[in-house]
C-alpha positions in Angstrom: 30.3 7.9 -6.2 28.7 4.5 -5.0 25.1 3.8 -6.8 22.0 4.7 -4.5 20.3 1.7 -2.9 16.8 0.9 -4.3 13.8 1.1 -2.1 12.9 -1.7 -1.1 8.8 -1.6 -1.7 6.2 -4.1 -0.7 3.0 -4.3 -2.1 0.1 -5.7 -0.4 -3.2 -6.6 -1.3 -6.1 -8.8 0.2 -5.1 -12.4 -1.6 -1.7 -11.2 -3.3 -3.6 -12.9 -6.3 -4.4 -9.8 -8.6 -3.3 -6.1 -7.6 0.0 -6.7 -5.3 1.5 -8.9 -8.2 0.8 -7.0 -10.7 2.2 -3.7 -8.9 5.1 -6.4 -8.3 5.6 -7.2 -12.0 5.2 -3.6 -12.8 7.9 -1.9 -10.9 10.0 -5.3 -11.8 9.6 -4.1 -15.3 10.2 -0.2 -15.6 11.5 0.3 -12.1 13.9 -1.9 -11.3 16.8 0.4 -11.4 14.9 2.4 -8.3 13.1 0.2 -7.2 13.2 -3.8 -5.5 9.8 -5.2 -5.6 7.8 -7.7 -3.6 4.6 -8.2 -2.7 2.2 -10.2 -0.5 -1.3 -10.9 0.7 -3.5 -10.4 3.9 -5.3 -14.0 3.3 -3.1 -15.0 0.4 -5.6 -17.0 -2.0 -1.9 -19.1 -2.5 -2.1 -18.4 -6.2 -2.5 -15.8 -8.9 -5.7 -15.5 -10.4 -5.5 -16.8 -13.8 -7.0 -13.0 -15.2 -4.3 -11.5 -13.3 -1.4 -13.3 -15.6 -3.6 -13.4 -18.8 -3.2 -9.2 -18.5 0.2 -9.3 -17.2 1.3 -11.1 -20.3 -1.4 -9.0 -23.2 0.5 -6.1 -21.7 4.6 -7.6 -22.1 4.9 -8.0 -18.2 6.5 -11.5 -17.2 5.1 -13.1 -14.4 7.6 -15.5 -13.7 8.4 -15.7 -9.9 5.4 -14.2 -9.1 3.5 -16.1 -6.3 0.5 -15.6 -3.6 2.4 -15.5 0.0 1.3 -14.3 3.0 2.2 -11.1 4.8 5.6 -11.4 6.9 6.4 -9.3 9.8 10.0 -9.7 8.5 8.6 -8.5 4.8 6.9 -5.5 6.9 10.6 -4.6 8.6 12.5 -4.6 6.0 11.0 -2.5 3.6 11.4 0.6 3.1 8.0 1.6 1.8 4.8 -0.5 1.9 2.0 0.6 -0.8 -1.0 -0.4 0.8 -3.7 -1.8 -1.7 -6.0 -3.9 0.2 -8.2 -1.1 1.5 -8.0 -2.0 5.0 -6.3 0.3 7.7 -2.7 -0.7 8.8 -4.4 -1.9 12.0 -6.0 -5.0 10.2 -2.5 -5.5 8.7 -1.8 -9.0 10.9 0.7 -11.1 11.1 0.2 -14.5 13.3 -2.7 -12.9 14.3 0.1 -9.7 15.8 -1.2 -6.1 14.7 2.1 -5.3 13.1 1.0 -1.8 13.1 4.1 0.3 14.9 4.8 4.1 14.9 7.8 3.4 12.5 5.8 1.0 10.5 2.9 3.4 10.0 5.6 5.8 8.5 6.4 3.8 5.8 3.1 2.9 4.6 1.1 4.7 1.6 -2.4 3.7 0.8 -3.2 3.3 -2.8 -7.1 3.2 -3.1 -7.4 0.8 -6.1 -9.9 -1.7 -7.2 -9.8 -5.2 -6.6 -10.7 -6.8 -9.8 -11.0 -10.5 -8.7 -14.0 -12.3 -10.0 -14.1 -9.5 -12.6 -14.1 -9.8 -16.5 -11.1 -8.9 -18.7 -12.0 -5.4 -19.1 -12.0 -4.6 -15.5 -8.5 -6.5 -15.1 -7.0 -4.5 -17.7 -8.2 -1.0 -16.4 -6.8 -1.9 -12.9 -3.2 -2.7 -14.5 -3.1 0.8 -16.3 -3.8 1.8 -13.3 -1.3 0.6 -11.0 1.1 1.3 -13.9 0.3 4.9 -13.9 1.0 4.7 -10.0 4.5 2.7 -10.5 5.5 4.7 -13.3 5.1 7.8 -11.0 6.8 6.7 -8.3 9.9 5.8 -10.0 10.0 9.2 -11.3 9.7 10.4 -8.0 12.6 8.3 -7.2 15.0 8.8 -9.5 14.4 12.5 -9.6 15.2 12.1 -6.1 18.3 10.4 -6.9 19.4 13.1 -9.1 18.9 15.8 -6.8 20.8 14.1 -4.5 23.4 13.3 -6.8 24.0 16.8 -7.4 
């Protein structure tokens, strides 16, 4: 029996400088056998906030290849689920100044209502990870329960 194909997720924030990356490093860490991550930014700040690899790092998340990019129409197409972070409805979601929002686009998109921490102290930084790990963590249970249903 051929393996199942990962979904393909993208995460997107405001600046893809704090909470898309570290969803990004996250499912990169305990997902990836479900899961291919990627994330980007509305207004990328066109770096990670130093906080946000200071945590990724205290908790034994790598952020290697991690980088602030902008929002892609082709990123939007090709995924198979987008977990929307930045708090904005998928009609702000631009790209080249193009609403990108679609019927099938609007499908694949699930808002997660989390905090952005930017600007904030340590503390905050670290509450928002456990966060998002809680939410990553789920969904790849989700997943491969899925994939063991269907395996059946």
């Amino acid at each position: 029996m051929p393996p199942t194909p990962k979904l393909r997720v993208l995460f997107v924030c405001i600046g893809n400088a704090c909470r898309s990356p570290m969803a990004e490093a996250i499912a990169r860490h305990h997902a990836s056998d479900v899961i291919e991550s990627s994330s980007a930014g509305l207004f990328p700040l066109g770096y990670l906030a130093e906080p946000t690899g200071q945590t990724l790092l205290a908790n034994g998340y790598s952020a290697d290849g991690l980088s602030s990019k902008a929002l892609r129409r082709e990123a939007v197409e090709n995924a198979d689920l987008i977990i929307n972070l930045s708090g904005r409805s998928l009609e702000d979601v631009v790209d080249n100044g193009h609403a990108v929002s679609s019927s099938p686009i609007a499908q694949k998109v699930n808002d997660w209502k989390v905090e952005d921490p930017y600007g904030e102290d340590p503390a905050t930084y670290q509450r928002i990870l456990e966060e998002l790990e809680s939410r990553v963590l789920s969904l790849a249970g989700r997943l491969r329960s899925d994939q063991r249903g269907a395996n059946s």
